[in-house]
SEDREN-179601 format. One line per field, with one value per residue (C-alpha): residue number from 1; residue in three letters; x, y, z. Coordinates in pm, whole numbers, padded with zeros to 5 digits. Each point is the difference from the previous one (the first is absolute). Layout:
N
i NUM ...
aa ALA ...
east X ...
north Y ...
up Z ...
//
This chain:
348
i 1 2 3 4 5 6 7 8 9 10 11 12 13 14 15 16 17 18 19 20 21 22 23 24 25 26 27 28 29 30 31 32 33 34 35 36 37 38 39 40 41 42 43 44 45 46 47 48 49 50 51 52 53 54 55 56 57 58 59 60 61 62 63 64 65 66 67 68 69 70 71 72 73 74 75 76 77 78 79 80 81 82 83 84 85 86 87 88 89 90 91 92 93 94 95 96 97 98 99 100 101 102 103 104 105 106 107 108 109 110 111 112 113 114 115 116 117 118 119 120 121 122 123 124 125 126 127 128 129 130 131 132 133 134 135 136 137 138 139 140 141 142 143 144 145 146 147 148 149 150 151 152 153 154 155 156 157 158 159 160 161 162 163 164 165 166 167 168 169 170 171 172 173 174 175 176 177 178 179 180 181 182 183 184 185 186 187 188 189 190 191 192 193 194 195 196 197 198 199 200 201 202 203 204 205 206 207 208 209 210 211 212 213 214 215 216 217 218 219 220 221 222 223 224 225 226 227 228 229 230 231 232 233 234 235 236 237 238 239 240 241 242 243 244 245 246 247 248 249 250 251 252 253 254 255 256 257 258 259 260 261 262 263 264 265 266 267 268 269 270 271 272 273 274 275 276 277 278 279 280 281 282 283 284 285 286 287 288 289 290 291 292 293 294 295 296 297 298 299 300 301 302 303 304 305 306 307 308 309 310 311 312 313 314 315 316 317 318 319 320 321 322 323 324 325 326 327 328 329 330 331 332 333 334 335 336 337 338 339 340 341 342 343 344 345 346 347 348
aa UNK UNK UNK UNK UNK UNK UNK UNK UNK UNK UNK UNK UNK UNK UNK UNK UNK UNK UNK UNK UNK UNK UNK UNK UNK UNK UNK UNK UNK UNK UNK UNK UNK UNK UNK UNK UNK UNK UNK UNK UNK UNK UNK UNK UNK UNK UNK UNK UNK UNK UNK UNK UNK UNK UNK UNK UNK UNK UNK UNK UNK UNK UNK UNK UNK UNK UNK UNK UNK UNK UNK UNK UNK UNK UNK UNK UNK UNK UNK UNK UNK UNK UNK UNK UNK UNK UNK UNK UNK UNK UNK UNK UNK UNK UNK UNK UNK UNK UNK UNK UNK UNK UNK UNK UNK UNK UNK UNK UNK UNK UNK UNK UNK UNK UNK UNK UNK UNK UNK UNK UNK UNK UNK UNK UNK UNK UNK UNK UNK UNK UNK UNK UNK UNK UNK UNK UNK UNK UNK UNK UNK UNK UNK UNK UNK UNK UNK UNK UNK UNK UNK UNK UNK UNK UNK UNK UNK UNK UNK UNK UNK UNK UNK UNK UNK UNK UNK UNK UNK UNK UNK UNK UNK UNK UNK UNK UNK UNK UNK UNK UNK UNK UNK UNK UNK UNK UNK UNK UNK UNK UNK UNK UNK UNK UNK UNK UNK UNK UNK UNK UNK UNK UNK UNK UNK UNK UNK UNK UNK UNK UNK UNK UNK UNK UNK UNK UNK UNK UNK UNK UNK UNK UNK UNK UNK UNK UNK UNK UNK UNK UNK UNK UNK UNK UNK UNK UNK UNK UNK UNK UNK UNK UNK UNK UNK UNK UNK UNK UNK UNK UNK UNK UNK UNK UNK UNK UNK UNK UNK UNK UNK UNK UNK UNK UNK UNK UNK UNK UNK UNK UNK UNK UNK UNK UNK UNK UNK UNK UNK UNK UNK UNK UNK UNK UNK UNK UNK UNK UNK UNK UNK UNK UNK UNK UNK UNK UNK UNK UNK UNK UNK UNK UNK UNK UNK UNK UNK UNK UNK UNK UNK UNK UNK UNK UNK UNK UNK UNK UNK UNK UNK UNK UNK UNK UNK UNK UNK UNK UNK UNK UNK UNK UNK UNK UNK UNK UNK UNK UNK UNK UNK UNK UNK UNK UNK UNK UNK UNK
east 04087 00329 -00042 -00137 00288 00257 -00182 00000 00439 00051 00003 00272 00205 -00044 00068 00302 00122 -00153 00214 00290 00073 -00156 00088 00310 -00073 00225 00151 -00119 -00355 -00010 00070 -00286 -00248 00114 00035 -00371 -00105 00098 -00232 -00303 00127 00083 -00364 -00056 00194 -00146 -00325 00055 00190 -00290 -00269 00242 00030 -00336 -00014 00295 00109 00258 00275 -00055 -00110 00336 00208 -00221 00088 00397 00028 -00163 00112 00385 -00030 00083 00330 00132 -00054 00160 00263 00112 -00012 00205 00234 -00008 00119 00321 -00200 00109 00047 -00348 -00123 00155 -00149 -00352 -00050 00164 -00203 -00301 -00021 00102 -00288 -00228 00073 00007 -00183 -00265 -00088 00040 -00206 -00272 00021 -00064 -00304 -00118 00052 -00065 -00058 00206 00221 00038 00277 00085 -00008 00199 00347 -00064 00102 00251 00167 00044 00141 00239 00133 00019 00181 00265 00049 00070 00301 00190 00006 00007 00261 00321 -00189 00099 00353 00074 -00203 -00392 -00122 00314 -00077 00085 -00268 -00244 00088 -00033 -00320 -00233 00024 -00124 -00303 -00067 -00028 -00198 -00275 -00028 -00056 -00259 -00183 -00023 -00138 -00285 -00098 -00009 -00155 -00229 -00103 -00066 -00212 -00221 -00065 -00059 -00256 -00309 -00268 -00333 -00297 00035 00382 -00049 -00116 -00297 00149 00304 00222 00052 00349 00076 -00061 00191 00280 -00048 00010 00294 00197 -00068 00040 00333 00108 -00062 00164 00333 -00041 -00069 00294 00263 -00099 00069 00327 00127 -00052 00158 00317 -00092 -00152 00238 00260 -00162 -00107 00340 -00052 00215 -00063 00024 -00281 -00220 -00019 -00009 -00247 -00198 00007 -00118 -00281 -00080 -00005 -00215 -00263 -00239 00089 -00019 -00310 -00179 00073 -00088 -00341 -00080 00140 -00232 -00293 00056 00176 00312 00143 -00069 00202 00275 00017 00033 00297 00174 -00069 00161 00291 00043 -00039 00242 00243 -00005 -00157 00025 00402 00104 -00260 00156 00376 -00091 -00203 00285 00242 -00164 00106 00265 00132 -00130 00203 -00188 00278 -00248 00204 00071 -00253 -00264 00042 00021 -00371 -00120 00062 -00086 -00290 -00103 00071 -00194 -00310 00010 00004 -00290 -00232 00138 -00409 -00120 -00201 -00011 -00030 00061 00268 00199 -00064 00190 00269 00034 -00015 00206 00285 -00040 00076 00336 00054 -00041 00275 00238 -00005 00035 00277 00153 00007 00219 00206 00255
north 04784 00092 00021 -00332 -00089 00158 -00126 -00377 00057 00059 -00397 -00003 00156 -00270 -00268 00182 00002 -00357 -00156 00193 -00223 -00318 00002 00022 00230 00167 00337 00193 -00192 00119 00372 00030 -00123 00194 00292 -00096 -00033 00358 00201 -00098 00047 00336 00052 -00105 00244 00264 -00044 -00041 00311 00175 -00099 00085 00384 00081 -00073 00200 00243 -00039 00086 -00257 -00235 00065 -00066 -00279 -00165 00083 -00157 -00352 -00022 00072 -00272 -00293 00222 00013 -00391 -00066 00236 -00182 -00351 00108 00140 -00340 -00142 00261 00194 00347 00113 -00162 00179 00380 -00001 -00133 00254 00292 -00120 -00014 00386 00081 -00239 00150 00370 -00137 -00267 -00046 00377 00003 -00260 00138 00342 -00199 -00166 00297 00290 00349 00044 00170 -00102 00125 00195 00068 -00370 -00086 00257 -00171 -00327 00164 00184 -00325 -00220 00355 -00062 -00359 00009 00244 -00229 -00257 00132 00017 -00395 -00027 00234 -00196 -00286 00065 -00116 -00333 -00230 00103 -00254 00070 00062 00345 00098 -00230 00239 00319 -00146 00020 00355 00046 -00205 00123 00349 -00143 -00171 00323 00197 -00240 -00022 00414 00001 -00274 00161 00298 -00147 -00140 00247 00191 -00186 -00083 00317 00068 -00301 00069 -00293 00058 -00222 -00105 -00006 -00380 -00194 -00234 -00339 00135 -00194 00098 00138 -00316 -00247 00204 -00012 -00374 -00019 00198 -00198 -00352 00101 00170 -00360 -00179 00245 -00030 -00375 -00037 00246 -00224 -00279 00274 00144 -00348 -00099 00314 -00085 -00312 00254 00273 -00242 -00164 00351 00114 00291 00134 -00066 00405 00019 -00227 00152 00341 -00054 -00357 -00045 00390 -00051 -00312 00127 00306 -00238 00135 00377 -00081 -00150 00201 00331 -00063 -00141 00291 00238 -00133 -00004 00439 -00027 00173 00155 -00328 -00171 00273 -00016 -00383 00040 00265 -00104 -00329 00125 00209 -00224 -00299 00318 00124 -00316 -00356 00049 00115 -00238 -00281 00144 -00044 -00323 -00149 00048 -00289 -00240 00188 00370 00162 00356 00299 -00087 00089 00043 00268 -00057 -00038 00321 00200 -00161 00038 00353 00039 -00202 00272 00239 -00091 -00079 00382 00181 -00249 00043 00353 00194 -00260 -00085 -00340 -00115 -00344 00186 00071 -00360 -00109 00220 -00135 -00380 00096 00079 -00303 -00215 00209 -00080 -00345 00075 00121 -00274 -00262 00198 00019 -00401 -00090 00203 -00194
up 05633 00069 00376 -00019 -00156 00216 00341 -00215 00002 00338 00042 -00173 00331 00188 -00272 -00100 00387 -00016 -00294 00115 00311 -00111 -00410 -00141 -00280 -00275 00161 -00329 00057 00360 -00135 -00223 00267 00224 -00205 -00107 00384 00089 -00215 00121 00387 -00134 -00097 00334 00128 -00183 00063 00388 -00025 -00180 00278 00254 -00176 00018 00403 00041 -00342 -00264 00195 00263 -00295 -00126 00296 00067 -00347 00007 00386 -00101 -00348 00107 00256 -00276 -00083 00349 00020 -00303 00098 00292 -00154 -00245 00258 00211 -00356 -00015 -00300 00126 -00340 -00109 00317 -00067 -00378 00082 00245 -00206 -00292 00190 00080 -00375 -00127 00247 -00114 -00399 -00083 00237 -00004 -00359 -00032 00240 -00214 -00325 00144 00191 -00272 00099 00408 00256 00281 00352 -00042 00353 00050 -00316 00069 00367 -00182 -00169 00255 00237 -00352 -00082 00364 00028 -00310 00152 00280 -00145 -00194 00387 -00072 -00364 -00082 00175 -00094 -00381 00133 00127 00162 -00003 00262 00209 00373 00069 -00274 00163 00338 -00189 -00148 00397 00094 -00367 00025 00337 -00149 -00290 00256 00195 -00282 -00144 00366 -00006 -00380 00045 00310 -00176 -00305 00173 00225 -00291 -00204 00293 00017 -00366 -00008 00042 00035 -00194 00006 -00384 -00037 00089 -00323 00008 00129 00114 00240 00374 00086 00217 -00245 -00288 00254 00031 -00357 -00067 00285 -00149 -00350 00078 00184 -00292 -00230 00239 -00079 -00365 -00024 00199 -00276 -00211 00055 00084 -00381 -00101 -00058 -00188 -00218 -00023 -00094 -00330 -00059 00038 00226 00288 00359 00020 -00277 00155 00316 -00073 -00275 00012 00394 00014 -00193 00125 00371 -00110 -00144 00245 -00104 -00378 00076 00228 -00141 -00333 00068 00253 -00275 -00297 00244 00021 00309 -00093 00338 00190 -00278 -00035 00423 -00059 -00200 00160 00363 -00097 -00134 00287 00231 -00097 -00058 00377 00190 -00197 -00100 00349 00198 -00251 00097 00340 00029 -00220 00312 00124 -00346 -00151 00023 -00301 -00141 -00203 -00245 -00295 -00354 -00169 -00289 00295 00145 -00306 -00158 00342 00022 -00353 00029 00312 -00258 -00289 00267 00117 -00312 -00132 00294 00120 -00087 00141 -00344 -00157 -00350 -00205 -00175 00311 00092 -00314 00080 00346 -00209 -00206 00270 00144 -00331 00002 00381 -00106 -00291 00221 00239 -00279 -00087 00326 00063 00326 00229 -00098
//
């Protein structure tokens, strides 16, 4: 019943792209379809994801899932960019890694329950966000004088996300290598009916174009919405367009957490929030050279929940043991992340 019903919304992705060129709908209307439209392409996601994993492992599965479901972030990333959001762009991306390593792992936790992690792979993930984070101070710390989007922080900002792409190259290699290795084919670790690797991939590549779409519509009704709710551009980045862009994540690793899959879910999360820490902010740093020099001039407030965030992750997951209970803690960080940046409004 309720995959008939989820397979019955994805229409609405199309109609939602449809009315949002040829009606002229209410902003706020255009949110909450939108909004609406994403979950089931999440699903989607999910389940392409989960076919994919049994061709390949968790790990892979996990990789797989954080590489197509980040791809609607880095688009929204550099339209918002090409509109001057640089701000916008700096919290959305921030907040994407903390929602990653809160909410959608806490999340995944609560639906999972008690399971275990790969914990080799997991400090992996937290190593490269721990260094990324570290980096990024070089740009953010003169950055908390002055200009933020001025031009010798824009500079400072390459060498930075050079470093960042190499590292990430040498980790997924490594990563990968790795859980090749570990994975182990068997004749019955395919379910009955299961999809072939190519068409999951097909799958996952469509469903993640659509997702990029129905979250332009999205983000471009956002500020219709943030102002009658009253909320900060700041806020609504770090927090709303976060979540938003992670609809895949939220989505994905939830419904491969509930279905006993706990590691692939808990690699879902983490792999994602590694990877927009080390690949999608420097690749968007770079690519926005093209538009409009973008600086790692991340806030003050950002750093600190980041790193806290990092913090909070690693003492949670550090036995590698999972539990509903230390999925509400991770939750329950989040809603004070959330807090802090309402509390934190504007730079200025």
């Amino acid at each position: 019943m309720v995959r008939r019903m989820l397979y019955a919304l994805l229409s609405l992705a199309p109609l939602v792209i449809l009315l949002h060129y040829v009606a002229d709908l209410d902003p706020t209307v255009e949110f909450v379809l939108a909004a609406t439209a994403l979950i089931p392409l999440a699903w989607l996601i999910g389940e392409a994801t989960e076919h994919a994993a049994e061709h390949t492992g968790p790990g892979i599965g996990g990789f797989l899932n954080a590489t197509f479901g980040n791809a609607p972030e880095l688009i929204i990333a550099l339209i918002a960019v090409h509109e001057g959001l640089t701000e916008v762009v700096r919290g959305s991306l921030t907040g994407s890694v903390i929602g990653n390593l809160l909410l959608v792992l806490g999340f995944s936790l609560i639906a999972g329950g008690r399971g275990h992690t790969d914990r080799e792979s997991s400090f992996l993930s937290f190593g490269l966000i721990a260094v990324a984070t570290l980096l990024f101070l070089i740009v953010a710390v003169p950055g908390w004088d002055g200009d933020p989007d001025r031009s010798s922080l824009a500079h400072l900002t390459i060498p930075v996300s050079i470093a960042l792409l190499v590292l990430y190259v040498a980790a997924t290699w490594y990563s990968l290598r790795r859980h090749r290795q570990q994975h182990v084919a068997t004749g019955d670790e395919a379910r009955s009916g299961g999809w072939s690797f190519r068409l999951a991939l097909i799958v996952l590549g469509v469903a993640t174009v659509a997702t990029a779409l129905v979250a332009e519509v999205l983000v471009g009704s956002l500020e219709v919405f943030a102002e009658k709710a009253g909320l900060s551009d700041f806020f609504v980045a770090a927090v709303i367009v976060a979540i938003v862009g992670n609809a895949a994540e939220h989505g994905g690793a939830v419904l491969v957490a509930h279905r006993g899959k706990i590691q692939l879910a808990a690699e879902i999360a983490l792999s994602s929030a590694a990877q927009v820490a080390v690949f999608l902010i420097p690749a968007v740093a770079l690519l926005s050279l093209l538009i409009e020099p973008l600086a790692f001039s991340f806030r003050q407030v950002e750093i600190a929940m980041l790193a806290a965030s990092l913090l909070i992750t690693v003492a949670v997951l550090f036995d590698g043991r999972t539990s509903r209970l230390r999925g509400g803690i991770l939750v329950a960080a989040y809603i004070g992340v959330a807090v802090v940046f309402y509390q934190a409004g504007e730079r200025f």
